[in-house]
C-alpha positions in Angstrom: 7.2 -18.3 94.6 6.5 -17.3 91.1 10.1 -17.5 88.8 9.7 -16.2 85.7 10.8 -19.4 83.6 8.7 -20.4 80.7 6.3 -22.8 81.4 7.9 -25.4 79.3 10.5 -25.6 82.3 8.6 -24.3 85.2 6.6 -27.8 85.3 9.6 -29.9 85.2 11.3 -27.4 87.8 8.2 -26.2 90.2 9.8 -28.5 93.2 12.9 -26.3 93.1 11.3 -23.0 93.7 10.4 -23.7 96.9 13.2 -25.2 98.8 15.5 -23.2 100.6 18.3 -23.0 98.9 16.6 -21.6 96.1 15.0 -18.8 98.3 18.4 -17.8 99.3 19.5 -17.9 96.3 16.8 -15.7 95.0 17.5 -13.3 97.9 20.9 -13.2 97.1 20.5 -12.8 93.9 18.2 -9.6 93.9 20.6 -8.0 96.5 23.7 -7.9 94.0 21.4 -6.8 91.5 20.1 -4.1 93.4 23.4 -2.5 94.7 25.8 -4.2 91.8 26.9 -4.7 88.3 26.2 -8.1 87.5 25.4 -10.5 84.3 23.4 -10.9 82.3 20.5 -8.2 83.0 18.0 -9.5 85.2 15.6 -10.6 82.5 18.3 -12.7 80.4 19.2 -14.6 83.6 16.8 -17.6 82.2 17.4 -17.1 78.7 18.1 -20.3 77.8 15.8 -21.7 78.9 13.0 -19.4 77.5 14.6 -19.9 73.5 15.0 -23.6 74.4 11.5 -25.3 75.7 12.0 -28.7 77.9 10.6 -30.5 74.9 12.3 -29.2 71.6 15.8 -29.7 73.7 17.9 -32.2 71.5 21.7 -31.2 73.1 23.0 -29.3 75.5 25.9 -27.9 76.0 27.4 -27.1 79.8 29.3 -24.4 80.8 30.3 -22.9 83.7 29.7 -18.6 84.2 28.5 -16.3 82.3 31.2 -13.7 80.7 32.0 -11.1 83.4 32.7 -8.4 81.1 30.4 -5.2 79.3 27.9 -6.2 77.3 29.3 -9.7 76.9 26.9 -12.2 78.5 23.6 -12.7 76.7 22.5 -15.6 79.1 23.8 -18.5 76.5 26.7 -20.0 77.7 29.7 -19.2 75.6 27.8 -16.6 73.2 28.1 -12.8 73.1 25.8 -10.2 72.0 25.8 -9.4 68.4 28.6 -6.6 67.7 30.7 -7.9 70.8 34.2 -9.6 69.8 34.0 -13.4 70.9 35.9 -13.9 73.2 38.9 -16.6 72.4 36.8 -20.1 74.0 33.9 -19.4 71.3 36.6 -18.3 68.8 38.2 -22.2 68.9 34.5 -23.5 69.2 34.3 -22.1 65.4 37.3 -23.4 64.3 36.9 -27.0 65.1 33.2 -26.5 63.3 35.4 -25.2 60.4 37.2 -28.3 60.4 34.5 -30.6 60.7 32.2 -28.4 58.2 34.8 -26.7 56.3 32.4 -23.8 57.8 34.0 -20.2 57.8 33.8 -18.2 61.0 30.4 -16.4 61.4 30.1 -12.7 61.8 29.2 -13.0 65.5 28.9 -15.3 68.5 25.7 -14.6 69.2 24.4 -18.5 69.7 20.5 -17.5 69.6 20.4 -19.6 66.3 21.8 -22.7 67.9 19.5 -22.3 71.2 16.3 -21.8 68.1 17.1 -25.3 67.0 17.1 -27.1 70.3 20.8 -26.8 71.9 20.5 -25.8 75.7 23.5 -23.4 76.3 23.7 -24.1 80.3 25.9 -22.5 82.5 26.4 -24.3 86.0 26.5 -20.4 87.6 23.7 -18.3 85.8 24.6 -14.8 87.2 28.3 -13.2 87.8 29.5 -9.8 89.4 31.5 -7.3 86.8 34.9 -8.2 86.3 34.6 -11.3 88.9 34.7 -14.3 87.2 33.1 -17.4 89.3 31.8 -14.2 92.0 28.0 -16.0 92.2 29.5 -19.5 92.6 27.9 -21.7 95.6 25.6 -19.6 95.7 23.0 -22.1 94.8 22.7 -21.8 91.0 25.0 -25.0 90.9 22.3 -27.2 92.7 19.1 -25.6 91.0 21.7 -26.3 87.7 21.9 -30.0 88.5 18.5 -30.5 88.7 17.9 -29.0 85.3 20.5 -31.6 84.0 18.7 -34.4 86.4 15.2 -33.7 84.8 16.5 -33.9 81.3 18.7 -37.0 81.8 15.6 -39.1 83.5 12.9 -37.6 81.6 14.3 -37.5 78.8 15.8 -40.2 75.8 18.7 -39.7 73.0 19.8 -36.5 74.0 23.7 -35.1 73.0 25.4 -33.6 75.8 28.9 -32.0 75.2 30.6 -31.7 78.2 34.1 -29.8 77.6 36.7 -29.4 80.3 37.1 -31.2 84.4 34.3 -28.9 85.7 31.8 -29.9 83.4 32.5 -33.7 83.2 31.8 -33.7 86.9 28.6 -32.1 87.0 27.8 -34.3 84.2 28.6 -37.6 86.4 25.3 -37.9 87.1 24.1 -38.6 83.3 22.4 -41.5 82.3 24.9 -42.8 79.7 22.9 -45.5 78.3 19.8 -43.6 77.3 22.0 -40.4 76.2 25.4 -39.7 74.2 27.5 -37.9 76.2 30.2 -36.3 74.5 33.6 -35.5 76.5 37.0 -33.8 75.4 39.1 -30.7 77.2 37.7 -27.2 77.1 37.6 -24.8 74.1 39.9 -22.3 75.9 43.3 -21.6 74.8 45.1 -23.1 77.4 43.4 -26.7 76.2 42.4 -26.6 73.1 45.3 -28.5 71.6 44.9 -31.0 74.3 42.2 -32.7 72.4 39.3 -30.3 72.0 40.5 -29.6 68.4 39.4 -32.7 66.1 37.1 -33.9 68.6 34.1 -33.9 66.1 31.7 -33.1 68.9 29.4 -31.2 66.1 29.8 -34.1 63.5 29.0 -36.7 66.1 25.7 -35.0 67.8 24.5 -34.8 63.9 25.1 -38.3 63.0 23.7 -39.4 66.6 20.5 -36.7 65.9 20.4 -38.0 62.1 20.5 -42.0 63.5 17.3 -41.0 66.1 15.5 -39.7 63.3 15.5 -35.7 64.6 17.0 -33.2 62.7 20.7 -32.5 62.8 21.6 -29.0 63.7 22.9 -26.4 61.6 25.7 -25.5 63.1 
């Protein structure tokens, strides 16, 4: 079937279309939009991927659902439309660039500008119902997800991956930690922050790591 995925990513990812799990997952998918409120809109769904090509990709960063209220999700995990109030995970992901930058908050959390410079904002779950967080888990989107994060780990060398939080150091297991970094610490949210996600230099290390490979550091 033809997904509309930029070509960048539909070679690396043609295999995937046509097993069945990712036919049910389209089917599934188009139901709920047909009948439902879900996010993103239906032409953000593969966002980052279409900002990000399989080739300019230097980190990525793993989450897990898009946000579940108005207007919020953009189809970059953890960013929000410009004029939408971030929402308190992205809020901490500011502050501990602050401290490692001595960076002051932007004006919005729209991460466009990150995914321009070759940071893959990947949620595990790339659609979610109104108001129901983790509502299109197992769904399928976790398994077409892993292969994404298979392709670049094996086809791929001297990539930063940041992997905050339990859920996303599991999926991550399957990493190859000897051709990447892998960066881990708890999740941005306010329940963990202070666990060790604040002063765990994740920016500052990817940019050294980046600067050391000879590719440039982002701008964070």
């Amino acid at each position: 079937m033809d997904v509309k995925i930029s070509p960048s990513w539909k070679e690396h990812l043609s295999d995937e279309f046509t097993k069945p799990y990712f036919l049910n997952l389209v089917e599934f998918v188009k139901n709920e939009y047909s009948d439902q409120t879900i996010y993103p809109p239906g032409k953000e769904i593969f966002r980052a991927f279409d900002l990000t090509a399989f080739d300019q990709v230097k980190v990525v960063i793993l989450g897990q659902d898009p946000y579940h209220g108005p207007k919020q999700a953009n189809g970059l995990a953890f960013s929000v439309r410009d004029g939408i109030p971030m929402p308190p995970s992205l809020v901490n992901i500011f502050k501990e660039i602050k401290n490692e930058f001595g960076k002051e908050l932007p004006p919005n959390g729209n991460l466009e500008r990150w995914a321009k410079q070759g940071v893959l904002l990947l949620n595990a779950t790339l659609t979610v119902k109104a108001r129901q967080a983790g509502s299109h888990q197992k769904k399928g989107w976790e398994e077409f997800t892993d292969s994404v994060i298979h392709h670049l780990s094996e086809e791929k060398e001297e990539l930063v991956f940041m992997l905050w939080g339990a859920y996303a150091q599991k999926k991550g297991a399957i990493i190859d930690e000897s051709k990447h970094l892998v960066l881990k610490s708890p999740h941005p949210s306010p329940f963990s922050a202070d666990r060790g996600f604040f002063g765990n230099e994740h920016f500052k290390k990817a940019n050294e790591y980046l600067k050391e490979k000879g590719k440039e550091e982002i701008d964070w």
